[in-house]
Residue, then its C-alpha position, 0 to 999 in steps of 0.5 A: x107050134x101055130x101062129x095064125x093072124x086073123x086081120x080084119x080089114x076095115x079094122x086095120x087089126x090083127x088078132x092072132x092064133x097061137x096054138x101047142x100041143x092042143x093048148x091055144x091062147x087068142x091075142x087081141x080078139x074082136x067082139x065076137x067069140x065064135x070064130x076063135x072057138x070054133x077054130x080050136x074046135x077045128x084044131x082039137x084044141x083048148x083055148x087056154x089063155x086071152x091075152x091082151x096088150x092093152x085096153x084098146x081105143x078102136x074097137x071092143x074086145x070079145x075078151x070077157x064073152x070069150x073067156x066066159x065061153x072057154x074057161x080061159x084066163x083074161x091076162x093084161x100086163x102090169x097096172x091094169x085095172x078092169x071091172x072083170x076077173x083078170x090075171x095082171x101079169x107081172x114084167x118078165x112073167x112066163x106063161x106055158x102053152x103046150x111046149x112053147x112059152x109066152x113071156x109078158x114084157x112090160x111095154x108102157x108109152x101107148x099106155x101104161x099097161x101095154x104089154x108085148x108078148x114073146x113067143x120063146x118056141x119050143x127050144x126056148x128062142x125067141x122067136x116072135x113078138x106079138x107087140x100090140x100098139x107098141x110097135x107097128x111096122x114102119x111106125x110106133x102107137x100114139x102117145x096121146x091116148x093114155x094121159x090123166x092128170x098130170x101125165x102128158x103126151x110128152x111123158x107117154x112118149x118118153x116112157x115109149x122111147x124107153x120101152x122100145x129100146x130096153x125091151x124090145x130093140x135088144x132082141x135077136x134081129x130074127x124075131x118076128x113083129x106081130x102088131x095089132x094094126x096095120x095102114x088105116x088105123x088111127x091108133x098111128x100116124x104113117x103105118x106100112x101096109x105090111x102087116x108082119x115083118x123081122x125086127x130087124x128090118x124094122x131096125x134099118x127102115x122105122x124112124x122111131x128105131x133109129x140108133x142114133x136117136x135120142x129120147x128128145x128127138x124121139x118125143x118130138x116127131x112122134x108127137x108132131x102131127x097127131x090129128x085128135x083122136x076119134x071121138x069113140x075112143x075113149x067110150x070104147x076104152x070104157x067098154x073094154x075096162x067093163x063087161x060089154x054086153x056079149x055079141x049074142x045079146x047085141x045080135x039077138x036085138x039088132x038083127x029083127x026084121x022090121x015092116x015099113x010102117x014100123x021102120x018109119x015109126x020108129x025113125x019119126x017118132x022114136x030118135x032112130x038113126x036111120x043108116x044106109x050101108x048100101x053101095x053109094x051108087x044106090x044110095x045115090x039114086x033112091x034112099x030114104x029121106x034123112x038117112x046117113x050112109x056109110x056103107x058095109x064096103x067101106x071103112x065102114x065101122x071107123x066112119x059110123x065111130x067118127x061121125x056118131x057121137x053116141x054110142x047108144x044111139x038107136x040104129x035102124x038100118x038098110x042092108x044088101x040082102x043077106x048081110x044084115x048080120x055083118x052090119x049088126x055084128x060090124x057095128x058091135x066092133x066099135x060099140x054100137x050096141x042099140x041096134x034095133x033091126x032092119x028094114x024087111x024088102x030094102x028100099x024097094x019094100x019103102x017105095x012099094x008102100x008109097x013112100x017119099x025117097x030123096x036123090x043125091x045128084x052126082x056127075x062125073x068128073x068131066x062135066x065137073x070141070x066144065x061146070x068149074x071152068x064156066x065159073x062161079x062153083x062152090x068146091x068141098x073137098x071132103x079129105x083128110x087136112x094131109x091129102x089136102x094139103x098135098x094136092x087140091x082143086x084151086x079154090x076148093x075149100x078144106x071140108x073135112x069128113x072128120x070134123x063135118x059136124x065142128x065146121x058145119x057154120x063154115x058153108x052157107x044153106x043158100x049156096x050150091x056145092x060140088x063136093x068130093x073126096x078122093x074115090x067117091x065113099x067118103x063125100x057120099x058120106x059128106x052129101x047124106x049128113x049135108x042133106x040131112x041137115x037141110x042142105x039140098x043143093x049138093x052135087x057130088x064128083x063120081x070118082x074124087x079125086x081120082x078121076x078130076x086128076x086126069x081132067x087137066x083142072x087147075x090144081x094147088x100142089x104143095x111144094x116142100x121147099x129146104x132153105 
């Protein structure tokens, strides 16, 4: 027997590898087919089985390309309903991999079709479960993802209480949480870094496995404090209960290497999104007017899915060079499938022929505290309302990346701002769409937050204090 989780950072996810006796099944696959494939080639195996834990928000799922490539069965739990060809499991339904089996347990509360698989090993034990966003660890998924008509938050929430303490929790210590998303991921509110862990262990450090808690208290803190979710959630949802167009098809449109005067023509005249994944070093000193950075070394993916309303938005992009291909296949992941090609030499090709490029100025931290200690500095903090909240720049106002777009009215063209996050990726990010939207007089702080600690800057600190 094989287990293989395959992460995927900026993602936050898992996919895993199960393979027996040269029978193989995929948990949770990413958008594209080839790599699971060419695994089982490598293994002399044959992928028998895709299975699902439920229709994911975050990214698009390589369930149907890869099942079409294979010859695999697609399996969703209970209540599912797809466009597709797929086999809706029963609760309690048992699939045979080589020698080893997999039992379908039937886990609503993230969504009513959640399912958590057991891995039964090949002595019948259980062994591992593969617990999608049931069951993270340190955390249980959002509740709030799933509601239609009369069915709330509050309702999913209670039907996850029940989940976790029938199906799961009563399973031996010793099994194994296999989950589908580690720290970063929204599908959660305050996930581990760890990415696997006993069930166990999980009993004695999970707020949400306490044994004394009741289904009230349960409801009432993992419904406190969510943040609305990401705005690409739901169309991604769509595409994974449809046949989203195979990576290949995306690949073979978005990776085209486009001359200057077609770059240009294409973002003046045609709608295209100009978007630069460069280091925000180089974005700083020469890009393109109007174009948005998000760069390929961040949390790249996540980003372009919040700040870009709409999924089938033309894209042409900057890339370093060699990495085009990452940057079309990445965007794929969370949907973005109108990619239509690249700029052929980079933003040397675009100066080379004559063409205007814009600046955004940046300074280090210490001569951000001077200026602020001269007086008179309008400071944007570009972080999450929690990071904030925590600990801020005194009179810094409250920007967040997240909602740019909602809050746009609160700042004023006339007025030059310092703007920061908390390592510099993100309010880089804030400075392209600022520009971009007519606002010239933007300075961003090299390093965030970071580096304006250890400048002794009069900061706000939150102080919890218990009566």
């Amino acid at each position: 027997m094989k287990i293989e989780q395959i992460y995927t950072g900026c993602l936050a996810q898992g996919a895993y590898y199960i393979e027996s006796e040269g029978e193989a099944a995929i948990i949770d696959p990413l958008r594209e087919s080839k790599p699971y494939i060419e695994k089982a080639n490598r293994e002399g195996a044959k992928i028998k089985y895709i299975f699902e834990t439920h229709f994911h928000a975050d990214f698009v799922s390589g369930h149907v390309d890869l099942a079409d490539k294979t010859g695999a069965t697609i399996v969703y739990g209970p209540k599912a309903q797809a466009s597709f060809q797929f086999h809706e499991s029963k609760d309690g339904e048992i699939f045979h991999l080589g020698k080893i089996r997999i039992k379908v347990l039937h886990t609503p509360g993230h969504t009513m079709e959640s399912a958590t698989y057991l891995l039964l090993d090949e002595e019948g034990k259980e062994h591992a479960i593969f617990s999608g966003d049931t069951l993270f660890i340190g955390d249980v998924g959002r509740p709030d993802l799933a509601q239609k008509g009369d069915l709330t938050q509050e309702d999913l929430a209670g039907f996850l209480f029940d989940s976790l303490r029938k199906k799961i929790m009563p399973l031996p210590d010793s099994v194994i949480v296999y989950p589908a998303h580690g720290a970063g991921s929204a599908c959660g509110k305050n996930m581990s870094k760890e990415i696997t862990d006993t069930l166990g262990n999980q009993k004695k450090t999970n707020y949400a496995l306490r044994a004394n808690m009741t289904k009230e208290e349960f409801i009432k803190e993992v419904t406190e404090g969510l943040l609305p979710p990401p705005q690409y959630f739901a169309q991604n949802v769509a595409m994974n209960k449809s046949e989203a167009q195979g990576l290949d098809e995306v690949l073979k449109k978005g990776k085209v290497a486009l001359d200057v005067e077609t770059f240009e023509a294409m973002a003046n005249h045609e709608g295209a999104l100009v978007l630069d994944t460069r280091k925000q070093e180089e974005f700083s000193r020469d890009h393109i007017p109007n174009s948005i950075f998000i760069g390929i070394d961040g949390d790249f993916a996540p980003w372009v899915g919040a700040l870009i309303p709409d999924l089938q938005q033309p894209i042409i992009f900057i890339a370093p060079e060699g990495r085009e291909e990452e940057v079309v296949t990445r965007l794929s992941r969370v949907g973005y499938d109108n990619t239509l090609g690249y700029l052929k030499g980079g933003i040397e090709a675009w100066k080379a022929a004559g063409k205007e490029t814009d600046q955004v100025k940046s300074i280090e931290a210490k001569d951000f505290a001077l200026a602020y200690q001269t007086g008179g500095i309008n400071v944007l903090d570009v972080r999450k309302p929690s990071e904030y909240e925590a600990e801020h720049v005194d009179k810094a106002q409250s920007f967040p990346l997240d909602y740019i777009s909602k809050n746009m009215e609160d700042i004023d063209h006339d007025k030059a701002y310092h703007i920061h996050c908390a390592g510099g990726y993100r309010s880089m990010i804030a400075a392209s769409i600022l520009k971009s939207r007519g606002f010239h007089d933007i300075v961003d702080v090299k390093g965030g937050m970071k580096e304006i600690a250890k400048t002794g800057i009069p900061k706000t600190e939150f102080v919890c204090t218990s009566s």
